[in-house]
N, C-alpha and C positions, 0 to 999 in steps of 0.2 A: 030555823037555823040550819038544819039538814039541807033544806031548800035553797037555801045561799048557799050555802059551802058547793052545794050540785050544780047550781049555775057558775059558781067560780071556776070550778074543775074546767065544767064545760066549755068556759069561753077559754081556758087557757091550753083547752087539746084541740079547741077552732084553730086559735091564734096561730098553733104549733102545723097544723096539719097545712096551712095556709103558707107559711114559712119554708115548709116541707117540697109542696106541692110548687112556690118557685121556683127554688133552687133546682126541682127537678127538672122543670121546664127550662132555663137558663144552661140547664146541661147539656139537656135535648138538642137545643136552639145550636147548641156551637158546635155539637156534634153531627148535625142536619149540615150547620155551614158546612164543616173540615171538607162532607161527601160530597158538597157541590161540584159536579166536573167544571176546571177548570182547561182552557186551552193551554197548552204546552205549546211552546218554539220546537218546530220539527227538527231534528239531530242528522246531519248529511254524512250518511254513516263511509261512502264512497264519493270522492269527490274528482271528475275527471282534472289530469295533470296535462295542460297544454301547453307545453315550453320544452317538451320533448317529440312533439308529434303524436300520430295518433294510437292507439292502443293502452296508453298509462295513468295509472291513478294514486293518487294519496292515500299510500296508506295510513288508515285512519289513525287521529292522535300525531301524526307526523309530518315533517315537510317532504318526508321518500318519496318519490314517485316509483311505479310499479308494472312494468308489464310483463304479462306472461303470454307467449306462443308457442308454435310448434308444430309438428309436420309429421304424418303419417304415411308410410309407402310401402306396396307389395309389389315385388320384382320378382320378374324371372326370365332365366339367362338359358338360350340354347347356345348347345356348343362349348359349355366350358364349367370348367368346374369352379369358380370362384364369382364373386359378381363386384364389381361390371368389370371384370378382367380376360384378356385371352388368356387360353393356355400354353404355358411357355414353359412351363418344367413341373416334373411331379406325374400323376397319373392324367391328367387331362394333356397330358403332349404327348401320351406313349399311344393312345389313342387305339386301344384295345376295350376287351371287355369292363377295364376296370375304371373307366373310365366317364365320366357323365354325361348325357345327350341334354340333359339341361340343370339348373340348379337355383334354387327361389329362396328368397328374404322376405320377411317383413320384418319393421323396422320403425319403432313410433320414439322422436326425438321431441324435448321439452327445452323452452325456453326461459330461465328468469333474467330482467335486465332492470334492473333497480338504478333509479339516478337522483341525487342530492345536490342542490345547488349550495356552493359554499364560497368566502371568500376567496379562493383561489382556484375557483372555479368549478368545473364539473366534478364529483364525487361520484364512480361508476362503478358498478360489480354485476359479471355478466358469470352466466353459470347455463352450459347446455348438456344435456345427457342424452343418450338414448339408449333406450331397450329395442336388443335385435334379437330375431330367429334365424338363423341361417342351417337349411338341408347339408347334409354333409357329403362324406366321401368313404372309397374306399382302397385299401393298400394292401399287398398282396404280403404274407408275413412267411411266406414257403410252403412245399410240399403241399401247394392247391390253398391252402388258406387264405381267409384274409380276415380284417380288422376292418371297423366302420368308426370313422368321426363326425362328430357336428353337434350342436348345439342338445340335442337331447329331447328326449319324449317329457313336454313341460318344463323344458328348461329355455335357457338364452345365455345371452351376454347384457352388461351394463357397462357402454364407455360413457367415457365422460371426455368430452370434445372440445368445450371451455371452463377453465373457472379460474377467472383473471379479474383484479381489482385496477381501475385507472382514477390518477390522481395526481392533479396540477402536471400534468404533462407526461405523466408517469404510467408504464403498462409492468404490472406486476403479477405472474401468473401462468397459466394455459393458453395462450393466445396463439395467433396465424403469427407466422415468422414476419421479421421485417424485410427480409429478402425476399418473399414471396408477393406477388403481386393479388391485386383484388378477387380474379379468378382464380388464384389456387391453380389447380391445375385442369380448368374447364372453361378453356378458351370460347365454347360453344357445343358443349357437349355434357351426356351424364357416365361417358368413357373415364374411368379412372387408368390408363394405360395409355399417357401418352406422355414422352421422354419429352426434354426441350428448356427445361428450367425449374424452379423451386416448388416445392409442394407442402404441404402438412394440409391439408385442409382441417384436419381437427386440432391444429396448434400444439404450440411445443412451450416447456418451462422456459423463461423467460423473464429480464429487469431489461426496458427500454425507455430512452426519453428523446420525446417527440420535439422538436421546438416549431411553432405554427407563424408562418414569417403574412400569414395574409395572403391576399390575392390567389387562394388555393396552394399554396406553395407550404412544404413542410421538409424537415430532416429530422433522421432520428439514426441514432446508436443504439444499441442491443447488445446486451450476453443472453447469451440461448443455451441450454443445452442437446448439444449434439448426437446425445447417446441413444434416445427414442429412434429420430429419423434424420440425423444428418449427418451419419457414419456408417461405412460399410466396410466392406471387408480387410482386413490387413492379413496379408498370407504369408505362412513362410513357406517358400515352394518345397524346403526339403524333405518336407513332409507329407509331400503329395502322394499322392495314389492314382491309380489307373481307376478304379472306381469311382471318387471322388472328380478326375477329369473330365469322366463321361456325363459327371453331372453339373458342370461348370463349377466345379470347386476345386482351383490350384493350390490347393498345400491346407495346413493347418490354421486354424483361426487363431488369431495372437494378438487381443484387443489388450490394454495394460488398463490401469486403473484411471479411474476419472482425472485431469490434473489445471485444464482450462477450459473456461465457455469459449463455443465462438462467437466471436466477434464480427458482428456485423453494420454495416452503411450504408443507409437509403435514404435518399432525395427524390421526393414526388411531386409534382406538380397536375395539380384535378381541377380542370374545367369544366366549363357546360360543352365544347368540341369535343372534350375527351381528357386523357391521360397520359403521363410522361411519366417514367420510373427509372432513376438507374440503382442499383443495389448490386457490393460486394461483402464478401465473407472470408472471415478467417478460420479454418480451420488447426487444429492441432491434431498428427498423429502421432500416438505414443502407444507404442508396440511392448509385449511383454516381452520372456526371457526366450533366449536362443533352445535353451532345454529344458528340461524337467524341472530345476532347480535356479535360485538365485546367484548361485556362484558361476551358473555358465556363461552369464551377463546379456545384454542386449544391446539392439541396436539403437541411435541415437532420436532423439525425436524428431519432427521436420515439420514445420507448419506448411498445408497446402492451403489454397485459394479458389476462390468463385468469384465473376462476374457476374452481371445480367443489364440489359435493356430489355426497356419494354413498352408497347405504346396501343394508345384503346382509341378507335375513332366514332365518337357514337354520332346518328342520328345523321347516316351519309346520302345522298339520295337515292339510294334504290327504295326506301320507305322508309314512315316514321319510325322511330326506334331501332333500324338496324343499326347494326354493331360491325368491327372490327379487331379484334384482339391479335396480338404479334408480342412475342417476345424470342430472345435468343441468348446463350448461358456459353462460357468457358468454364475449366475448370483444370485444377491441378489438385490434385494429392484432397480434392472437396465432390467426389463423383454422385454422392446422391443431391446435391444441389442440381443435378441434370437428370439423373434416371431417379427421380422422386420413391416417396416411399413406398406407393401403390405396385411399382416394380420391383417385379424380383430379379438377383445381383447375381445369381445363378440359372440359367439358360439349359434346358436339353428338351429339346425337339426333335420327335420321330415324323418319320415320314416313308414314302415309297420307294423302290429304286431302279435304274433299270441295268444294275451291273447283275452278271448274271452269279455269278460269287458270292454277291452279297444277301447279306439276312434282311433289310432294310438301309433308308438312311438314317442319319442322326446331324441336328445343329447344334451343338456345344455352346458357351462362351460365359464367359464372368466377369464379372465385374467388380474391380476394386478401388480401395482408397492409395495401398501400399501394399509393394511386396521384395520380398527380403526372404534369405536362405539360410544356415548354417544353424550349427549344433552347439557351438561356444564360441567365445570371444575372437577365438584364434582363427576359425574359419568362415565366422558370418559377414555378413555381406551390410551394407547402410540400405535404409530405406529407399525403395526408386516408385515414386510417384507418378501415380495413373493420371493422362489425361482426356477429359471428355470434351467435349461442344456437342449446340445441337440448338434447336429454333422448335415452336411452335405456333401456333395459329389455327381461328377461328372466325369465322362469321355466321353473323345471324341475321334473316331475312323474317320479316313478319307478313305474312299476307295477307292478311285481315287480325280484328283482334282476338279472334279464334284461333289459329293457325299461324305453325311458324316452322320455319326448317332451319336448321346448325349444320354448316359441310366444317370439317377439321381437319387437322393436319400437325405431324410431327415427323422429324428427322435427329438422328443423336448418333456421334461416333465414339469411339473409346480406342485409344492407343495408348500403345504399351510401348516403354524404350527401350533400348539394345540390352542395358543389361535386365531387367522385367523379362526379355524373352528370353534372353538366353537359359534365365533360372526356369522358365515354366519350358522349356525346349530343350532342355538339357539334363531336364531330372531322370529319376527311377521311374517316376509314374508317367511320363510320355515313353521314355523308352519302352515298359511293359508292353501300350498299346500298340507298338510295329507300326506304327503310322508312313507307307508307303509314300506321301505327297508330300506339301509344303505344310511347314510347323509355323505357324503366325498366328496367336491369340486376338489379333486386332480386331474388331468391327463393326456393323456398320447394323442400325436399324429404325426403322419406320413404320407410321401408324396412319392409318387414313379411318374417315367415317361420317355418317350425315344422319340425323337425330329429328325426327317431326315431332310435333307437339301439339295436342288440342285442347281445350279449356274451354270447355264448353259452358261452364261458372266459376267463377271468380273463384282462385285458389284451388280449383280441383285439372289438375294436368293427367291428361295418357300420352303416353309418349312411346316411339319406337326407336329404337338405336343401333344401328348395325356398322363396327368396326373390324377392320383388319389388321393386323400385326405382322411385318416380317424382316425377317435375320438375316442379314446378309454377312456371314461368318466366313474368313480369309483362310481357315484350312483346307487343305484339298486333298483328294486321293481316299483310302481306306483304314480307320482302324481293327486291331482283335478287342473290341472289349471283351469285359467283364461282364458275368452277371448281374443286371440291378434288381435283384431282390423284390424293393418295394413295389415295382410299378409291371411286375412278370414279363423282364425282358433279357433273352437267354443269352450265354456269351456264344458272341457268332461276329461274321465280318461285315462292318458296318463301313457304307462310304459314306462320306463328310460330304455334304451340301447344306445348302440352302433351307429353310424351310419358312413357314407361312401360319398364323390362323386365326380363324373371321367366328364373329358368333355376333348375337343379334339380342338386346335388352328389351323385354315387354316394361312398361312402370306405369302405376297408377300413384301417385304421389297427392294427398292431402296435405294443405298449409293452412294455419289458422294463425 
């Protein structure tokens, strides 16, 4: 009986261990399959974007497309204290000790240029920056002192050059002006100092709409604001000074508060020959109060104006890919539409002399939008509007795909009207200076220069640049200046001429 019951147990802890002994195995089994590698579908985590050209991709998850570039460059500039500028006022014109024999940047710029195709077309937002080092300078602060500026031991600057959204025809943002043509202001050059027509190369705030008629052919309207780079000085002369003269600044600055964009009009027409541009501008000047206070009133507003033509002949036979560039600007009461923003609006140039009297020479001149005199209602004067012209040009010769040379050119006038003279010829501060000759603020200046280039691999350029700048300023005879301070030049007697000056650009420029 024990012996039964022994075998019972026993088959019923087989039976069990048996049951056991599946189930563990059917475990096993699924858990063996789960770890079988299986092949996955590869995930295209970057997918190039062809519908924009080359450089762009999807960003992932998205229909965006994406590219990012940008450009690397170390310069440096003999002959002047700014780069790629001559020197035209400030301590690089006084052209003494304090002055620089050369002066260097680097300068590493970023591109994002993201595009969305949508029903009503391109969806665009472009954004550029760049991080600069720029060597400094120095200003003489008296009794033998001086002060050093520029970017700093580990330090810089950070502009920001674009960030503009386009959409259905639409340019909203930091963008290049519509009066400005495709070069900017680099007919065939890396000279930032040549007068002749519109500038901003790093773009101005801005709402425009394009309308695209086909055939290359397009027009557009724009509000811009004028206050960055397309306004210059409004003087009241009666508050000029002899010191201030001697640095081309006739009278007090008297800019009012913001009150209209200008307005601007361009019709382009871009072929595979070339390019056709005409663009006008409207300016607004509005000038603050005559004195100290709002009860002494002012004077009334006045809208001035800009023209431009302009025309690109590419691919002429002197060789493949050369180039042509032309354009030419008017302007009333709109002056930095012709002496761009890279120019400075005040003028004083030393130089040598052979009066025997005299301490040195000096070229004076200034440039403005408007200028207007008085102290209050009773005795101020209406605004009298500056006008400019002036052309520039550029061509580009390639001699092989290595090698290329840029010769350029500019010419720009500024005239002032009878009564504009009379106020800067008739104040306290020309009278202080004794000016023995002819009192005429008018004048006249020009810029030449020829730029070689080698590229010895794709995107990496050296380049050399050598331009000249010179003033042909319409006063004559001798002034007594004044002491200027900043740049340690003493009050002594100075004759009025002409002056000149040339400096030469090294650049190693990376693009990716």
């Amino acid at each position: 009986m024990k012996f039964s019951n022994t075998r019972f147990n026993l088959r019923r802890i087989t039976k069990a261990a048996a049951l056991t002994s599946a189930a563990i195995l059917i475990a096993l089994g699924g858990a063996r399959a789960a770890d079988i590698p299986v092949k996955a579908k590869a995930v295209e985590y970057v997918k190039v974007c062809s519908l924009y050209g080359a450089g762009f991709y999807y960003i992932p998850g998205t229909d965006t497309c994406v590219k990012l570039s940008g450009f690397m460059l170390a310069d440096s500039v003999l002959a002047s204290n700014g780069i790629f500028q001559n020197s035209l006022s400030g301590v690089g014109a006084a052209h003494n000790r304090l002055s620089n024999y050369y002066t260097t940047r680097s300068r590493f710029g970023l591109d994002i240029d993201t595009r969305t195709a949508t029903e009503y077309g391109m969806l665009r937002t472009f954004f550029e920056g760049a991080f600069t080092w720029n060597a400094g300078s120095t200003a003489a602060t008296g009794t033998g002192g001086t002060s050093y500026s520029g970017d700093g031991i580990g330090g810089g600057t950070l502009g920001v050059f674009f960030a503009f959204i386009q959409f259905a025809g639409f340019t909203m943002g930091k963008a290049i002006s519509q009066f400005s043509t495709p070069w900017t202001i680099y007919p065939a050059n890396n000279f930032s100092g040549l007068p002749g027509g519109g500038g901003d190369p790093t773009g101005v705030n801005q709402l425009s709409y394009t309308a695209d008629f086909g055939q290359g052919i397009t027009a557009t309207i724009s509000a811009q604001d004028p206050t960055a780079y397309f306004q210059t000085n409004i003087w009241n002369a009666s508050n000029a000074t002899a010191a201030g003269i001697v640095t081309g600044v006739y009278g007090s600055q008297s800019f009012g508060g913001s009150r209209a964009p200008d307005i601007i009009g361009m019709v382009r027409v871009d072929q595979t020959w070339g390019l056709f541009q005409a663009s006008v501008a409207a300016h607004e000047n509005h000038a603050a109060y005559y004195g100290a206070t709002e009860t002494s009133g002012h004077a009334g507003d006045k809208w001035g104006w800009a023209a431009q033509l302009a025309l690109s002949i590419k691919n002429i036979p002197t060789g493949a890919g050369d180039s042509i560039n032309l354009q030419g600007v008017y302007t009333n009461g709109a002056s930095t539409y012709n002496f761009q923003e890279n120019l400075p609006t005040a003028w004083a140039m030393y130089g040598g002399t052979g009066r025997a009297n005299a301490y040195q020479s000096i070229g004076f001149a200034g440039i403005s939008d408007a200028i207007y005199s008085g102290t209050s209602a009773a005795s101020g004067t209406n605004l009298e509007l500056t006008t400019t012209y002036g052309f520039r040009g550029g061509y580009t010769h390639n001699w092989n795909p290595y090698w290329s040379t840029g010769f350029y050119g500019a010419w720009a006038a500024v005239r002032y009207n009878n009564g504009a003279k009379a106020q800067i010829c008739g104040g306290a501060g020309m009278a202080a200076l004794r000016l023995t000759g002819v009192c005429n603020p008018d004048l006249n200046v020009a810029a030449v220069g020829t730029v070689t280039r080698w590229t010895p691999v794709k995107n990496l350029t050296f380049s050399v640049d050598i331009a000249a700048t010179f003033l042909d300023q319409k006063y004559s005879g001798t002034i007594a200046a004044p002491t200027v301070a900043t740049i340690a030049k003493p009050a002594a007697l100075y004759e009025l001429k002409d002056q000149s000056a040339v400096s030469m650009l090294l650049r190693a420029q990376r693009n990716w």
